[in-house]
VOGU-3710 file (C-alpha; in Angstrom, 3 decimals, decimal comma):
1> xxxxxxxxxx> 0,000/0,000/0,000  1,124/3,344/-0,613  -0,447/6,723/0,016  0,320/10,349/-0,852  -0,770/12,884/1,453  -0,031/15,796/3,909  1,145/14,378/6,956  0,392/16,022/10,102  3,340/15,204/12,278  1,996/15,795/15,829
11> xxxxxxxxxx> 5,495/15,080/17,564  7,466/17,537/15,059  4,626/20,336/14,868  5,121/20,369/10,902  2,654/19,291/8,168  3,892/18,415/5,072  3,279/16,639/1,533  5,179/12,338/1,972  4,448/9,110/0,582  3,882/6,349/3,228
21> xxxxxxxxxx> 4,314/2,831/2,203  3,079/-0,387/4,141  4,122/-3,811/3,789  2,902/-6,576/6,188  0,646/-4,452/8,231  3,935/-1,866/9,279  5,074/1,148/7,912  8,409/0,462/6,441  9,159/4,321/4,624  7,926/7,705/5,151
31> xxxxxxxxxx> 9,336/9,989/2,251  9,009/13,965/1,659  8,061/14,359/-1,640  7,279/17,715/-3,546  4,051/16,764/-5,023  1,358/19,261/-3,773  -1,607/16,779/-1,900  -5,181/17,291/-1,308  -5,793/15,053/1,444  -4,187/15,001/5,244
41> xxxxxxxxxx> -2,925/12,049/7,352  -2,473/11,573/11,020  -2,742/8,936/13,480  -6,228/7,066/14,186  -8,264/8,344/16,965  -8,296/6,566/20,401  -11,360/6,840/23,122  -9,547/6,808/26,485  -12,929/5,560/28,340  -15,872/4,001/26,944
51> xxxxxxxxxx> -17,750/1,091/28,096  -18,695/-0,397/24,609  -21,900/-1,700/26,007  -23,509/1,679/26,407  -23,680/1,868/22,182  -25,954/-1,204/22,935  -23,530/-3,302/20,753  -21,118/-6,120/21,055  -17,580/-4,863/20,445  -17,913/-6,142/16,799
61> xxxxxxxxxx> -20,355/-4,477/15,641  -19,308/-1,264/17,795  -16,185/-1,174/15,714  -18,356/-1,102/12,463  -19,474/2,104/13,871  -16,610/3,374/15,110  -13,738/3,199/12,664  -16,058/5,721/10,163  -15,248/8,214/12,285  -11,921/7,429/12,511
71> xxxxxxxxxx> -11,389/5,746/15,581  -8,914/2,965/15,686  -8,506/1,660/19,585  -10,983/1,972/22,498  -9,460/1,444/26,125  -12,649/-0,073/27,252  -13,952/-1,166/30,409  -16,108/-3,815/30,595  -18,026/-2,838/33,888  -21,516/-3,397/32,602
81> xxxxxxxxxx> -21,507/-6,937/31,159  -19,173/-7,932/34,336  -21,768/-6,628/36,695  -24,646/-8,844/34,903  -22,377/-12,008/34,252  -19,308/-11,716/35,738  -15,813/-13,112/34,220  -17,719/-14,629/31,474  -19,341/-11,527/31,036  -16,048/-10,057/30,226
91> xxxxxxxxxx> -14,674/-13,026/28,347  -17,744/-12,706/25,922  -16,544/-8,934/24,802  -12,762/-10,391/24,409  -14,369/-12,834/22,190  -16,435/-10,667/20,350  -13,666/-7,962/19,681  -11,307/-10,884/18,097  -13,970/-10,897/15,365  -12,565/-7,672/13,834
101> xxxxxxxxxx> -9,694/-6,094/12,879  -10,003/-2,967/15,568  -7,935/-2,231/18,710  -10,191/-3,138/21,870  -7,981/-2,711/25,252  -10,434/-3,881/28,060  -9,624/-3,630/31,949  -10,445/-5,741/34,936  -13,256/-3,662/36,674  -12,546/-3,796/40,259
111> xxxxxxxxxx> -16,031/-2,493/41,618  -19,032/-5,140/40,724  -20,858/-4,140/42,324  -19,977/-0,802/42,361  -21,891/-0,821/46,080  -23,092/-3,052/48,400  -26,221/-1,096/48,546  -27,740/-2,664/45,124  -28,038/-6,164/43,783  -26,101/-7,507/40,735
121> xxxxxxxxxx> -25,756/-10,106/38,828  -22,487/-10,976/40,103  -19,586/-9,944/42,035  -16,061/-9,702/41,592  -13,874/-9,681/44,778  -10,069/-9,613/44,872  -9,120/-13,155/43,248  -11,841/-12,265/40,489  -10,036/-9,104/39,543  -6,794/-10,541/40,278
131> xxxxxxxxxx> -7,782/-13,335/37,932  -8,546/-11,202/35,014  -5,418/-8,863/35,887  -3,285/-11,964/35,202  -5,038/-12,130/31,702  -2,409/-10,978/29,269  -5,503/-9,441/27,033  -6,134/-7,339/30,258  -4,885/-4,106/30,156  -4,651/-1,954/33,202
141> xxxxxxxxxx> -7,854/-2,117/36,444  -10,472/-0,187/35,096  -12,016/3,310/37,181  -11,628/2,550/40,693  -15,751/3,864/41,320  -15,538/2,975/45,257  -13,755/6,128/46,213  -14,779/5,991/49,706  -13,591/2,563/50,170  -10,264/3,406/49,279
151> xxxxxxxxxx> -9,750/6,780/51,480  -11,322/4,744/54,099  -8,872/1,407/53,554  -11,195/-0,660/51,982  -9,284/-3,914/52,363  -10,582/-5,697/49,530  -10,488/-2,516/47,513  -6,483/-2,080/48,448  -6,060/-5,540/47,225  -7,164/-5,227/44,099
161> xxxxxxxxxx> -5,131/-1,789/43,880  -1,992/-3,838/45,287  -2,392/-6,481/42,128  -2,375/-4,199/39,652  0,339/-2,295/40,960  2,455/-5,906/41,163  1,691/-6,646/37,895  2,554/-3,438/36,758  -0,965/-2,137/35,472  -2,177/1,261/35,158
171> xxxxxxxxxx> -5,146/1,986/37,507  -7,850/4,673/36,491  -10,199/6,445/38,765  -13,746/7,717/39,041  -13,787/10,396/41,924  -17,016/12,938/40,796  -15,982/16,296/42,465  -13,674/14,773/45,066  -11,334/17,815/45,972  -9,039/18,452/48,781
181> xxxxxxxxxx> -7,010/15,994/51,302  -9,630/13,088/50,552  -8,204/13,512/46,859  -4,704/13,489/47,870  -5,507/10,146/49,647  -7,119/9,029/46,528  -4,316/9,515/44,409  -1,364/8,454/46,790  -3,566/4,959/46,886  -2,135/4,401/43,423
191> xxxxxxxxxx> -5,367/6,177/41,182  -4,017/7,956/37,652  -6,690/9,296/35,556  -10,114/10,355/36,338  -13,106/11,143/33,562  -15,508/12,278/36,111  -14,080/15,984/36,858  -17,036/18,322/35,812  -15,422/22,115/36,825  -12,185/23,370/35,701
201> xxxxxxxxxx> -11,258/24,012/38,980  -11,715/20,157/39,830  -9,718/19,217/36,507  -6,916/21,626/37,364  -6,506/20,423/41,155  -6,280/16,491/39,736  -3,833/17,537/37,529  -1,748/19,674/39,662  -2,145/16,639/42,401  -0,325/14,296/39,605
211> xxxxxxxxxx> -3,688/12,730/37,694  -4,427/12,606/33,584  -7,436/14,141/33,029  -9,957/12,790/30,099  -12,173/15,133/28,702  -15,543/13,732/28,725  -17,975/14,233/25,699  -20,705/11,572/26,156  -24,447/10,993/25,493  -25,277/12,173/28,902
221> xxxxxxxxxx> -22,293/13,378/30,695  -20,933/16,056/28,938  -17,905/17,866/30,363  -16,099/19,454/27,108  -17,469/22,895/28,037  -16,040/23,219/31,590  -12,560/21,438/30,737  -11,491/22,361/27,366  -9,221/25,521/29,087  -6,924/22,633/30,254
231> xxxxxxxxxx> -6,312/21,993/26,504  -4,306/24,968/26,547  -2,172/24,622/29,700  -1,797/21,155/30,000  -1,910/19,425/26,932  0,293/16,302/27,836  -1,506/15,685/30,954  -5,273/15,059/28,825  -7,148/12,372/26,988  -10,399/12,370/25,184
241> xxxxxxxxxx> -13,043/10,087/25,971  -16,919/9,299/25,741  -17,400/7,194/28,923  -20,971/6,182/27,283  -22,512/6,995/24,375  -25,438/5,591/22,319  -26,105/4,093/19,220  -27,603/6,987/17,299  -24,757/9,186/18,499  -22,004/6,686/17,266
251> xxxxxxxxxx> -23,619/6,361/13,953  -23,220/10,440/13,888  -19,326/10,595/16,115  -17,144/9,655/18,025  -13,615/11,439/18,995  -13,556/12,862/15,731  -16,345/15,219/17,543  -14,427/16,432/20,437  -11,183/16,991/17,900  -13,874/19,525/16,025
261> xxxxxxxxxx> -15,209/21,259/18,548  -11,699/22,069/20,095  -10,269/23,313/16,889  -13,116/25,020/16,140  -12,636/27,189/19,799  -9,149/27,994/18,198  -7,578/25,726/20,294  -4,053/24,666/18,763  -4,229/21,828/16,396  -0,635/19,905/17,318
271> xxxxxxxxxx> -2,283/19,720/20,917  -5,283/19,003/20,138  -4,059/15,897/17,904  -1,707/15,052/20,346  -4,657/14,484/23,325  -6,911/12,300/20,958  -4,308/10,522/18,868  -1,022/9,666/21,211  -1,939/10,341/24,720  -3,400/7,133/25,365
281> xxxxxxxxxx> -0,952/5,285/23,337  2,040/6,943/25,859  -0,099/6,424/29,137  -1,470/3,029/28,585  1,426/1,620/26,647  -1,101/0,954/23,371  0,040/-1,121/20,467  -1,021/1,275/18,246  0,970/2,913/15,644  2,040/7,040/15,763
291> xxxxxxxxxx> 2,875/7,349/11,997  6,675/6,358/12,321  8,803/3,993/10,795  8,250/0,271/11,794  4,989/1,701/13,723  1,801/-0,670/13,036  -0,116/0,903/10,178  -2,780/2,526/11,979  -3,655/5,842/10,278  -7,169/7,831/9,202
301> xxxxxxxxxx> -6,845/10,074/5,945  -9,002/13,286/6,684  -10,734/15,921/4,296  -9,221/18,519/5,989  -8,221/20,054/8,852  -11,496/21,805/9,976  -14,304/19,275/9,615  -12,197/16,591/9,905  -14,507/14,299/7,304  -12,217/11,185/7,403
311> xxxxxxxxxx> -11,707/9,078/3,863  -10,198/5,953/5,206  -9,362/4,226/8,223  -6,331/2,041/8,281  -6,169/-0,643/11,010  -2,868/-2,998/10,472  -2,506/-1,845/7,092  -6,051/-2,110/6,265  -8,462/-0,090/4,930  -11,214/-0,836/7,180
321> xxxxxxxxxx> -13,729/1,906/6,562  -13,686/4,315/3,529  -16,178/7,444/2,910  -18,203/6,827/5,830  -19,158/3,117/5,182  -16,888/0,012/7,260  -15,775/-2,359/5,045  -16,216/-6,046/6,927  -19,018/-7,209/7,769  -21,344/-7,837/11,056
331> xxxxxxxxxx> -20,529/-11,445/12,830  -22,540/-13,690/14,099  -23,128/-13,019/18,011  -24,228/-15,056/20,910  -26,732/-13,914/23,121  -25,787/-14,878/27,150  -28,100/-12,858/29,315  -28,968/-13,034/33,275  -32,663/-11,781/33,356  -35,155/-13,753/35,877
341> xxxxxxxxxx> -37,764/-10,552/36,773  -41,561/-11,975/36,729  -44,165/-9,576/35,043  -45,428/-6,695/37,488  -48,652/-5,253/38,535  -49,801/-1,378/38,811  -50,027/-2,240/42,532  -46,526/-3,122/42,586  -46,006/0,471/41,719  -47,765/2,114/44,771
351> xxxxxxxxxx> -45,476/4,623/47,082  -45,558/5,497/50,483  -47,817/8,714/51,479  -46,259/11,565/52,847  -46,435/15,455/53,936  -42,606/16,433/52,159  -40,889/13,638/49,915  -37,149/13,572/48,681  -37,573/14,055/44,977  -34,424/13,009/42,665
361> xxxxxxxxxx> -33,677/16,529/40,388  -32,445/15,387/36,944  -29,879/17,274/35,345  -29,625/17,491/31,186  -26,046/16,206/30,447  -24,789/15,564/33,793  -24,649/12,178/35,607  -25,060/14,231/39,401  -28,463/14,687/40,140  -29,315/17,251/43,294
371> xxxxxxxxxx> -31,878/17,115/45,974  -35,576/18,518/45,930  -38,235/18,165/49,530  -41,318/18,574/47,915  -44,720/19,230/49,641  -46,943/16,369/48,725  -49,622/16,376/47,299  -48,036/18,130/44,917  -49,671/20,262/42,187  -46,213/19,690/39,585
381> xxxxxxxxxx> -47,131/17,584/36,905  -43,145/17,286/36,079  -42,965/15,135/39,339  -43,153/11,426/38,155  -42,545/8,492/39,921  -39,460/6,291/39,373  -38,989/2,950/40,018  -36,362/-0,195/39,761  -37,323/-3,194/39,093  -34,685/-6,251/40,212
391> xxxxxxxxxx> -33,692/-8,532/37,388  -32,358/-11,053/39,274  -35,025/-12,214/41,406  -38,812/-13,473/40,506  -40,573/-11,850/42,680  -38,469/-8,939/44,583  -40,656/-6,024/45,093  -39,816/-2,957/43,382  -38,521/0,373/45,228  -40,501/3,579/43,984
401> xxxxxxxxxx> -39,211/7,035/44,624  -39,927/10,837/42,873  -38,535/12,408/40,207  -38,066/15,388/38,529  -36,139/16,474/35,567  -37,803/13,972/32,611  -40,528/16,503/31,735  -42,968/13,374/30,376  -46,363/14,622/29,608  -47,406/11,157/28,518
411> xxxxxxxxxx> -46,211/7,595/28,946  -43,662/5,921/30,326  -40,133/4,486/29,862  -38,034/1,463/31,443  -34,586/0,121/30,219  -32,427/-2,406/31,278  -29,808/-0,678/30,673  -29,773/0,379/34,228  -25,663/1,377/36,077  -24,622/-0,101/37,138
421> xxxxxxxxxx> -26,135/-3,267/38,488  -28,827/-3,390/35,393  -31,629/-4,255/37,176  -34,890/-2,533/35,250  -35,116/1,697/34,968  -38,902/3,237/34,567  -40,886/6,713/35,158  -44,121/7,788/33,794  -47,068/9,562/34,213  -48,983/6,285/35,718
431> xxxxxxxxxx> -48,718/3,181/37,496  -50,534/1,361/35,051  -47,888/3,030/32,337  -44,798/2,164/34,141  -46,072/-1,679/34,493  -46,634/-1,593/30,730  -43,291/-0,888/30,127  -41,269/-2,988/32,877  -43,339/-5,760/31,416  -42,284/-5,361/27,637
441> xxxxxxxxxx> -38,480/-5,047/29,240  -39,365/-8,280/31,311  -41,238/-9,807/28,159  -38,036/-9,658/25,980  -35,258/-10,594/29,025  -33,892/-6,456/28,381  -34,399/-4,066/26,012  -35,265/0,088/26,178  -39,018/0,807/25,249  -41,439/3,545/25,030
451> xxxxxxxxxx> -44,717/2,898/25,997  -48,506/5,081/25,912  -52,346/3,425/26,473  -52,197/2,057/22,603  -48,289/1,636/21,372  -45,265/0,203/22,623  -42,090/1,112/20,793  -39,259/-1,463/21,967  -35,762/-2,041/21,207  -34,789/-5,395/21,994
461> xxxxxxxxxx> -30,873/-5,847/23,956  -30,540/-9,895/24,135  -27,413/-9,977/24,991  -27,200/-9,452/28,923  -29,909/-7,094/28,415  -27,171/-4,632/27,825  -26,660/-5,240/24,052  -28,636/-5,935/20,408  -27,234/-8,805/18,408  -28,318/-6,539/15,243
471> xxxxxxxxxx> -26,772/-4,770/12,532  -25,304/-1,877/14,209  -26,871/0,820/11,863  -30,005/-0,810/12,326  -29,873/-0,450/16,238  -29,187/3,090/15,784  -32,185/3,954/13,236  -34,136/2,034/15,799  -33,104/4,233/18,659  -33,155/7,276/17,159
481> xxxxxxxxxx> -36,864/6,781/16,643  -37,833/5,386/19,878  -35,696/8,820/21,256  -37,316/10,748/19,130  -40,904/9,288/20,413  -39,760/10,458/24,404  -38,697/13,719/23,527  -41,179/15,466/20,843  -44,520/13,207/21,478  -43,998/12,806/25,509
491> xxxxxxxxxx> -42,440/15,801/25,944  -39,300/15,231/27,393  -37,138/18,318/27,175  -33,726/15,490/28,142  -31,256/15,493/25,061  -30,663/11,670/26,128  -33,757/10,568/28,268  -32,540/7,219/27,824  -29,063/7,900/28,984  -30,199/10,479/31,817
501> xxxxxxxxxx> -32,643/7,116/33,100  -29,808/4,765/32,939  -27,842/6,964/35,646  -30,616/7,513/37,895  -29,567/3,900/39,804  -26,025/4,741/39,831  -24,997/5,354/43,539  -21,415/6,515/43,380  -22,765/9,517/41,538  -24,348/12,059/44,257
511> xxxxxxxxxx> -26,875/13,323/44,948  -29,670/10,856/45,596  -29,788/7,610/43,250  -32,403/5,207/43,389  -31,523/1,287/43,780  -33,532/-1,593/44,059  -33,212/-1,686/47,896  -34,695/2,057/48,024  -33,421/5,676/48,248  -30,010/6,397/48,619
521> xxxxxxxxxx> -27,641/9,464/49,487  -24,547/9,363/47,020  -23,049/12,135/49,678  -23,416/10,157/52,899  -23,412/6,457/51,310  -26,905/5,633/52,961  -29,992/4,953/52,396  -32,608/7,370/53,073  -36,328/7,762/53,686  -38,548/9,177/50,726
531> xxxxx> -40,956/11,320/53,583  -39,041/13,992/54,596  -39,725/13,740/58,347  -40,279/17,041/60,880  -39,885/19,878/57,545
//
């Protein structure tokens, strides 16, 4: 193979017309030539954080997705299928992502459950993690979520620390406005990057203290705005990443969206590069190639500089996606799942009276959510009940709370797609409507539906209720339109109502979170009662 084009040299800070050839999957010459070239080529893109599972596909079909938008490597952790199957849970996305010819790096995710305060479908203690550490396909111990456990001495959670360390494995964190001496502790336990920071202020302290920083751009978390200024003082110490995002917004981007929204803020270009195309190779040791000599071919060909439109991806010194369009096909997919819910009554919906309730406060592109004490009854009509539903168990009963922030003037929504645990997700404007749609999740063992009195618009996720065995295109159409239904004919004013409800059961994330064992306080880690007593 050889190509002519401009080669943006991130390392030298030069750009300049060459002719690359690759032989055997390596790049044996790079050569300056004279002749004037249209095109530009740089390294492949790299997501620092994702959890592939929140695209609702199986890492080979996420990569058909992926590399159109010129991503070439993922470090990925594989927290969601772990927490609903365990290790085989995570040896099912190392077998899917040996299907394709993409870069998958997946960690050993050291908190499943992420609390003791929900249930899962499995748990990982020290030999689990230390197990999959030992895995030579294992990469580094994925975001260390228990961040109270480990100021605090967490035994278990300093032994899983302590193997990673001995086997000389990079650790990432997950520490959502953690500031102060309780970070210092956080860090000097052995913690390197953290995706969660959501202020520059909080961003610039982690770095200062000695942590990479990844710049968040997700389907619901979205911290690009408050961070970017770091871009400009401390370019080495940053990575790019999407943490989750969803199937309609990978068909649309990927990192090739946060590399256009810096440039277009004027920040500098070499930088900019640098943060979504190297970074992650130099802090996580990647085997992925830089555009040198002897490097692995893995390179995108862009339009231009601005928009960023990327011709080809090159993976090993393939093409593997060209003008928008991959160029290997879907595989065949198995379908393991842990999914035992029975189908629920209205009744099973009923809450607790009370003078002032806790209501959850939803934020739009933020995974915090803050605390409301509403009078009850209460004349808002925004106020909806939540509820989850446990997966695991027949007949559990389901925990209700309030919630505000979804904006539904009609129906309700449920998803299995629940963090972390995955147990079942659901608001709307009626009992009856919320047991309509926990049932069509229940019906199909996981899924994410919309439901009114007459229609029920469902997108099935067979495999561990987390992921579609489907064309990957086809799961994002499919999305799109059952998004689409939530926000213009319910009335949800959420960019990602599905995202924002997948968060709401996500305890490490303060304020108050719902799990399946009630109310809890992401501030004081405990549970708490919905009736506001003595107000």
């Amino acid at each position: 193979m050889e190509i002519e084009a401009n080669f943006v040299d991130i390392e030298e800070r030069e750009i300049y017309p060459v002719r690359v050839v690759v032989s055997e999957g390596k790049i044996v010459s790079i050569e300056r030539i004279d002749t004037s070239c249209e095109h530009y080529l740089l390294p492949g893109f790299i997501d620092a954080h994702i959890h592939i599972e929140s695209s609702m596909l199986p890492p080979s079909e996420f990569a058909r997705l992926a590399v159109c938008h010129g991503t070439v490597a993922t470090v990925s952790d594989p927290h969601e299928i772990a927490n609903v199957l365990g290790i085989e849970g995570v040896k099912y996305m190392l077998e899917s992502a040996e299907g394709v010819d993409f870069k998958f790096y997946f960690g050993a995710s050291p908190c499943v459950p992420a609390t003791p305060f929900e249930t899962s479908g499995a748990v990982l203690g020290p030999e689990e993690v230390g197990a999959l550490l030992e895995m030579p396909q294992i990469k580094y111990l994925s975001e260390v979520m228990n961040f109270p456990g480990v100021i605090a001495g967490d035994k278990d959670m300093l032994a899983k620390i302590a193997k990673a360390k001995a086997l000389h494995k990079h650790i990432d964190g997950h520490s959502p406005g953690l500031r102060g001496e309780e970070l210092t502790k956080y860090i000097a336990a052995g913690i390197e990057t953290d995706h969660e920071a959501y202020s520059y202020e909080e961003g610039l302290e982690k770095i200062q203290k000695g942590m990479k920083i990844l710049i968040r751009e997700g389907s619901a978390a979205r911290n690009f705005d408050a961070l970017a200024p770091l871009i400009t003082e401390y370019p080495d110490k940053l990575m790019f990443c999407s943490d989750d995002r969803h199937p309609n917004d990978l068909a649309n981007e990927h990192i090739d969206g946060h590399v256009r929204r810096s440039i277009a803020r004027g920040y500098d270009l070499f930088d900019v590069l640098r943060i979504a195309c190297l970074n992650p190779i130099d802090h996580y040791g990647l085997e992925v190639g830089k555009l040198r000599i002897d490097d692995p071919a893995d390179f995108i060909i862009v339009e231009d500089l601005r928009s960023f439109r990327v011709i080809e991806t090159v993976i090993g010194g393939k093409v593997q996606a060209k003008e928008g369009k991959p160029l290997f096909d879907s595989v065949e997919k198995k379908t393991p799942n842990n999914f035992y819910a029975a189908p629920k009554k209205a009744d099973d919906f009923s809450s607790q009276l009370c003078d002032h309730a806790e209501v959850i406060h939803a934020l739009d592109h933020q995974l915090i959510t803050e605390e409301e004490i509403v009078d009850f009854p209460s004349e808002r009509p925004e106020i909806l009940k939540l509820t989850v539903v446990n997966r695991y168990e027949a007949e559990a009963a389901p925990s209700v709370a309030w919630v505000d922030g979804f904006g539904l003037k009609k129906g309700a929504i449920a998803s299995s797609v629940a963090h972390d645990s995955h147990n079942i997700l659901a608001t709307g404007c009626s009992d009856e409507l919320i047991a309509k749609a926990v049932n069509a999740i229940i019906d199909h063992k996981g899924g994410i539906c919309a439901v009114d009195e007459e229609h029920i618009w469902l997108l099935p996720l067979p495999i561990a209720g987390l992921m579609s065995d489907e064309d990957g295109f086809d799961v994002a159409a499919r999305y799109a339109e059952i998004d689409r239904v939530v926000r213009e004919e319910f009335g949800s004013p959420l960019s990602a109502p599905f995202m924002t409800l997948s968060f709401m059961a996500l305890l490490v994330i303060p304020e108050l979170k719902l799990s399946d064992k009630g109310l809890f306080d992401g501030r004081s880690f405990h549970f708490i009662d919905t009736c506001r007593r003595g107000v």
